[in-house]
N, C-alpha and C positions, 0 to 999 in steps of 0.2 A: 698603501693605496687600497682603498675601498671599491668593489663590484657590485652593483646590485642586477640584481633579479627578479621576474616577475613570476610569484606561485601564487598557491590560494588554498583556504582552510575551509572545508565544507563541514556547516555547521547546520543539522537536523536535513535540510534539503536544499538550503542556499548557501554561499562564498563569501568568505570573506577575502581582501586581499591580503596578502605575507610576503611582504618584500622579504628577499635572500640579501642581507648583506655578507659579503666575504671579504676579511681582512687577513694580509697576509703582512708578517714584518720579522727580518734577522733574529733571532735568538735559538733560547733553546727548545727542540723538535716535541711539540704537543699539538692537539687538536682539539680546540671546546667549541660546543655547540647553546648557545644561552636563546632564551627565549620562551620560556614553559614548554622546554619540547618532552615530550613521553620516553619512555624508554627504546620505543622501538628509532626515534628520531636520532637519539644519543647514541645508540648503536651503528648509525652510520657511518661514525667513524671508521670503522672495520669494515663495513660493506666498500666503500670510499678508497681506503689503502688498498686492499683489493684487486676492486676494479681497475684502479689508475695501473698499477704492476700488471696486471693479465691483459690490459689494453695495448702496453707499448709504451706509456710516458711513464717520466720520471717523479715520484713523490716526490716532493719540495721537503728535504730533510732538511733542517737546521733552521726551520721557519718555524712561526708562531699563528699557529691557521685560527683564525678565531671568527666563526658563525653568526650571524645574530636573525633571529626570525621575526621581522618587526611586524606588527608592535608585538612589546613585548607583553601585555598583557592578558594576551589571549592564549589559551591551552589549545597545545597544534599534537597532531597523532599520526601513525602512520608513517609507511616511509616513500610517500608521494615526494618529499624535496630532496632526495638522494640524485638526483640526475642534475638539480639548480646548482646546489651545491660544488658536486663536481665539476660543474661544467665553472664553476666560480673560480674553482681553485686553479685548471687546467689554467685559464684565460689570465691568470694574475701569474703564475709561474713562468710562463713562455710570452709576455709578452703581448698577448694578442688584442686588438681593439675590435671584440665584435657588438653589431648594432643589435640590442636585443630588448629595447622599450617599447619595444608596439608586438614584444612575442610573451606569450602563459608557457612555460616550460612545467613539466611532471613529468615521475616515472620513478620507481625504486630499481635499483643496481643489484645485478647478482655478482659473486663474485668474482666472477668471469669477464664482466664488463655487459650483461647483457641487458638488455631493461625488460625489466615487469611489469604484469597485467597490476591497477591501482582500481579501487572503487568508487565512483563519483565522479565519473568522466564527463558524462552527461551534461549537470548543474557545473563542473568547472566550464566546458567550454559556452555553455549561455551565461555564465559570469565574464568571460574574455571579450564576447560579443558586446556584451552592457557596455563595458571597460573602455571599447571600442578598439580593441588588440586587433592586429589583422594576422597575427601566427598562431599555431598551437602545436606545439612540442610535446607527442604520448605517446607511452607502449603504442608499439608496432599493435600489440594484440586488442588495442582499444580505439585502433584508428574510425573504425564503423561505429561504433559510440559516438564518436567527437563528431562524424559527420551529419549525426543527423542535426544538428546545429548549420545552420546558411550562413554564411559571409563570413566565414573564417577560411584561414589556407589552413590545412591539416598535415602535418609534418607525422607520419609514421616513424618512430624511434624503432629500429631492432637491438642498437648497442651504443654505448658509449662512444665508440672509435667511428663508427658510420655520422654519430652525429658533430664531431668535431672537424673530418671531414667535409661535412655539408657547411659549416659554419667556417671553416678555411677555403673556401669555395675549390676545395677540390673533387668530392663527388659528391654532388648534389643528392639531395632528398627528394625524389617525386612527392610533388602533393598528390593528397589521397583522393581520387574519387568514387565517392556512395556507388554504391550499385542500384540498379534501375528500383529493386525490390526490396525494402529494408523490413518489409515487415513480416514480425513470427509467421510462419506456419501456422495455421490452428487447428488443433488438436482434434483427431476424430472425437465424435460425444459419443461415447456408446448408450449413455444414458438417455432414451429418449422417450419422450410420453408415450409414444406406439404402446412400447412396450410395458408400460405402467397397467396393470390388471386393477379392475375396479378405482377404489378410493377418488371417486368421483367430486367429493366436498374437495378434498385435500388438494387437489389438482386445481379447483377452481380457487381456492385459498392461494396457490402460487400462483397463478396466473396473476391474481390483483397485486401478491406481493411485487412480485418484478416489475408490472405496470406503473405502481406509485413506488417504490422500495423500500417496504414497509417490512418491518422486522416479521416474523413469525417462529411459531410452537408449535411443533407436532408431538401427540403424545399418542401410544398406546402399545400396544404390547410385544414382543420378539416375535422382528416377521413378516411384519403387519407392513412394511413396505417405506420406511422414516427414512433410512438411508438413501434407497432408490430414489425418492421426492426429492431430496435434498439434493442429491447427485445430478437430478434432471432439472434442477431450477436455471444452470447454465447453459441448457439449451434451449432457453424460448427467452434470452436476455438480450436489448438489441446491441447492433452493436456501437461499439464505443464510438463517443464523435474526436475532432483530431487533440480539443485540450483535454478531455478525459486520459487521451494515450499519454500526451506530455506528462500531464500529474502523475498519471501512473511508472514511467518508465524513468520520473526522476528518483522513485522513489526505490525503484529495483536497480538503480543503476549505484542508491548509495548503500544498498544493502547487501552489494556483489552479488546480487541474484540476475542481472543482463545476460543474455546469451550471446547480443549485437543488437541487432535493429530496434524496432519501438514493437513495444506489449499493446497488441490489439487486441487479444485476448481476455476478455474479462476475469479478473484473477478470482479463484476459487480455493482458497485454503479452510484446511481442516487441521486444528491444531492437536494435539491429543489430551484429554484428561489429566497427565500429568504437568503439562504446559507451567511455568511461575508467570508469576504476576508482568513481571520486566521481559520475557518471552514473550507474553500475549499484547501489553499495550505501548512496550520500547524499553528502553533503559541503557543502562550500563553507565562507566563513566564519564565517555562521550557520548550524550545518548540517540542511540540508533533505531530504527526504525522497528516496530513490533509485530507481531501476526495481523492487529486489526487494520494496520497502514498497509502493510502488504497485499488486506484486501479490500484497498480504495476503491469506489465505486465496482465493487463487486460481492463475493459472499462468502461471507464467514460461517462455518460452518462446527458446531460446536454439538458434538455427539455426547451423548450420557450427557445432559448438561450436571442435571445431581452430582457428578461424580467431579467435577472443578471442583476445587477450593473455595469456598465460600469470599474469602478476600480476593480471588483472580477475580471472581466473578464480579464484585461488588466494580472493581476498577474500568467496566464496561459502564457504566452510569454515566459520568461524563460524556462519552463517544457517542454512545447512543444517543443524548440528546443533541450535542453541538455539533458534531460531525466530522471533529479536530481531537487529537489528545495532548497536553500540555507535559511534560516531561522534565522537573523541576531535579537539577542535580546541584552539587555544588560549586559546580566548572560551568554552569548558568543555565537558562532555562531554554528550551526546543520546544518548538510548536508542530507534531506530523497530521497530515492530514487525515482524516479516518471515516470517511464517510461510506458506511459497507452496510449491505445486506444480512443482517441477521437472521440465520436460519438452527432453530436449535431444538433439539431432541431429548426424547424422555418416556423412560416407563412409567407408567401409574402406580407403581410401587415397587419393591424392593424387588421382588420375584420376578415381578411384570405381568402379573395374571388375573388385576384388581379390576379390571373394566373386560377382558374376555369370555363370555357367556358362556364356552366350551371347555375354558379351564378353569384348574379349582387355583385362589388364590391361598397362599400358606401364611401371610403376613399379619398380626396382627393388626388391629387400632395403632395401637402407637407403634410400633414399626412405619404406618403408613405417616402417621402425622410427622413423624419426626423426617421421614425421607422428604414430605412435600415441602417441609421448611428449609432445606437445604438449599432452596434458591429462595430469596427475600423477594418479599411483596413489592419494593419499590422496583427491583429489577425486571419483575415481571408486568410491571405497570408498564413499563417502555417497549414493551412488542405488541403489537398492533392486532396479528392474528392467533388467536388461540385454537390449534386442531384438533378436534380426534381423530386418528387415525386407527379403525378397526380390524379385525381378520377378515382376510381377502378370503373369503365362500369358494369353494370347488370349482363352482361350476366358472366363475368368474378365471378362476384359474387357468381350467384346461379350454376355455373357449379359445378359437382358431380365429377369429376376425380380432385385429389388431384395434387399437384407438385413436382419436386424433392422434397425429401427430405433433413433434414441436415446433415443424416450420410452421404450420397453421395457426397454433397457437404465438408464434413468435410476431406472424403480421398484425394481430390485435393488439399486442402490449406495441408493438412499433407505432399502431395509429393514436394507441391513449400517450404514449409518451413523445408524438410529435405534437397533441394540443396541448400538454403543459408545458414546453418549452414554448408555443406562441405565447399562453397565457402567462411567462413568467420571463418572457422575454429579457426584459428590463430591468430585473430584479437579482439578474445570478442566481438562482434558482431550476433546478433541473426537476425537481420531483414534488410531487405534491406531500410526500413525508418530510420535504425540507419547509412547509411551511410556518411561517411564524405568528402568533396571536394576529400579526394585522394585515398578513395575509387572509388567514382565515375568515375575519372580519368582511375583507372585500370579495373573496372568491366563492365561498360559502353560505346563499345564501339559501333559509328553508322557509317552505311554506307552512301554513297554520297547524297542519295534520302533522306532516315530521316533529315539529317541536314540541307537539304534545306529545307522542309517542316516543321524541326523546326523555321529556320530562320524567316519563312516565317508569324509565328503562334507568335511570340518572336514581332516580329514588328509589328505585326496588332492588336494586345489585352495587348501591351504595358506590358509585362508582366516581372516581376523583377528578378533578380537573384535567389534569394531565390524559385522563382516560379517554374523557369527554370530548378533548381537541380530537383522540386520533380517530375516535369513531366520525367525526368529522372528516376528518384526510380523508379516511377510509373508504369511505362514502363520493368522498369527487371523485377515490379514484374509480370506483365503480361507476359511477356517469360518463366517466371521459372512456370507458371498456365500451359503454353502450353506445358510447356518440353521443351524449345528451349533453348541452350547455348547462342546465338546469337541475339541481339533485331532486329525486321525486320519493315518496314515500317508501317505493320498494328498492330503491338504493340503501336508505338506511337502517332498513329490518335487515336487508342482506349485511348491513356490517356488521348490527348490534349478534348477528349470527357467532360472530368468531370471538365474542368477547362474553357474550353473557352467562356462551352454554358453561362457561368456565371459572368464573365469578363463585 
């Protein structure tokens, strides 16, 4: 006699279905699991005998247990189908007829019989809801995961034995209800513009970038304040609306970075210097999600950029442009979403003393030339704003009157980033750095003076197409900072500002 059960295979950020077939029949006492399972899958055998012993029921000795994870030709990981399984074999050894086609069962078995926290709770239960399941069967410890999904019943598992129980109708499972508040905490900012001394460009350079989300480069010397800026770009970021959380918290939910509720929080990683290539943009052999997806619509932050790997770095070019990273293995291809803020740092040379008036630089000519080449010209073609950032002056230092703050700053990038969503209403589109040639085309319109003075900027710092567009973006998004429907001439001197001094 055959069982089936309803699981699922979470593949980049979506499910597939994985019916559990169990067959049980007389012979002699093995256990196989068929289906492209992983190694962690095949060891369930022994998680399995186990649990069943430490729960109270009886192994099915002198049977022939035979698994199958349909279809079969999908590669399934993880030990999310330890709890289907068992509960397969339980139901075919004793007998039991339970009704379990409108229920998604998960959960890995400890040996004790207890079930485990799994990864991908999230995307399984908005897979059940598609499916139109009205159960879900999860770690006790991932119940508040599951709920933030509506119209499902949510069945808290703590063990093995509690859930055969609820399915013998002898003690029920409470479904789980959400709690009033499901969302993170958000983090005190210590970082905030008050406290940012001088570097008055650099500060208005982030302000546009968070406004349109537009990459940027700060560069200058140890000190001078790159980290600070960068640290404080998440407090003047608004906040997230409710599908930015979804995106977001499905992607933390498959990369076991969930803590419970949904990420309101706009995510802010900083990966470090020695990061690989499959760290920073996904990989492995099921490939899972990477630094620049972890900072979906938020900021990536990338210190020493010189000091990456030149191939890490080159693997941002895709992202940077599409907004997505494609993740090509041979277990099939993942698409994660990567639409994040580039914010990325850098000395003027090796020492860091090459642009400092006060200090001597040590560095040769070619010391310098060879360091600036460590990030390629096309790379640096796709950041929008080029900074300098110089030494902060004494006096700037020890003054006692603080600076704008970043609530202040945070209500301007809110009213520029409320007229690009009217203007892009219709289009999916949230920023004006997600524009496309015919966007630009329509939104983007200059008058006689701009385009001569673009022309003018186009042929003297040889600047490429791709360049061309973003001093464009650039440019609305400093009009929509002002309020102005309309881009006027000194919107786009203030772009060509971040681009040319650097050219």
């Amino acid at each position: 006699m055959v069982l089936k059960l309803n699981s699922a295979a979470v593949m980049g950020l979506e499910c597939l279905l994985v019916t559990v077939e169990v067959d049980l029949n007389r012979g002699q006492t093995n256990f196989h699991i068929v289906g492209l399972a992983d190694p962690a899958i095949r060891e369930a055998t022994h998680r399995i005998y186990s649990a069943l012993k430490n729960s109270g029921f009886i192994y099915p000795f002198n049977f022939r247990i035979l698994v199958n994870l349909a279809p079969a030709d999908i590669p399934k990981e993880g030990a999310a189908y330890d709890l289907p399984m068992a509960i397969g074999i339980i139901a075919l050894s004793n007998g039991y007829a339970w009704e379990l086609r409108d229920a998604l069962i998960v959960g890995e078995l400890a040996l004790d019989g207890s079930v485990r926290h799994i990864n991908g709770v999230l995307p399984l239960a908005l897979f059940a809801r598609a499916q139109g399941w009205r159960r879900l069967f999860v770690p006790a410890a991932d119940a508040v995961e599951a709920s933030l999904v509506s119209g499902l019943i949510i069945y808290p598992v703590s063990t093995l034995g509690a859930l055969v129980a609820h399915l013998q109708q002898e003690i029920p499972i409470a479904p789980f209800s959400a709690p009033d508040n499901l969302a993170e905490a958000a983090p005190h900012c210590e970082a905030d513009f008050a406290f940012i001394r001088g570097q008055q460009f650099a500060k208005r350079a982030l302000e546009i970038a968070a406004s349109g989300g537009h990459n940027v480069l700060l560069t200058g010397p140890p000190g001078a304040g790159k980290t600070l800026l960068a640290r404080s770009l998440p407090s003047i970021l608004p906040a997230m609306s409710d599908s930015e959380t979804v995106e977001v918290t499905k992607i933390y939910s498959v990369a076991g970075l969930l803590t419970g509720g949904l990420v309101r929080v706009r995510p802010f990683r900083t990966p470090h210097h020695t990061a690989s290539s499959a760290a920073l943009v996904g990989g492995g052999r099921v490939p899972r999600p990477g630094e620049i997806s972890l900072a979906h619509r938020g900021v990536l932050f990338l210190d020493e950029l010189p000091e990456f790997s030149r191939f890490v770095l080159e693997s941002l070019r895709q992202p940077l442009e599409d907004g997505v990273i494609t993740v090509a293995r041979a277990q099939g291809t993942v698409t994660f979403p990567a639409r994040f803020t580039l914010v990325a740092s850098q000395n003027p040379c090796p020492c860091g003393y090459a642009t400092d008036p006060e200090r001597f630089c040590s560095c040769t000519p070619l010391q310098r030339q060879r360091y600036g080449k460590r990030v390629s010209g096309p790379l640096l073609d796709r950041i929008d704003l080029h900074v300098e950032v110089p030494r902060v002056k004494f006096e700037e230092l020890s003054a006692h009157q603080l600076a704008e703050n970043s609530a202040a700053v945070r209500a301007r990038v809110e009213a520029a980033r409320t007229r690009q969503r009217l203007r892009f209403a219709e289009r999916g589109i949230q920023t004006n750095s997600e524009m496309r040639p015919a966007d630009l085309r329509r939104e983007v319109q200059l008058d006689a003076n701009s385009l001569e003075f673009l022309r003018k900027i186009v042929r003297e710092f040889r600047l490429s197409a791709r360049a061309y567009h973003r001093l464009l973006k650039v440019s609305r998004t400093i009009a929509d900072l002002a309020g102005q429907a309309d881009i006027a001439l000194p919107h786009v001197t203030e772009a060509v500002q971040y681009r040319a001094r650097v050219e």
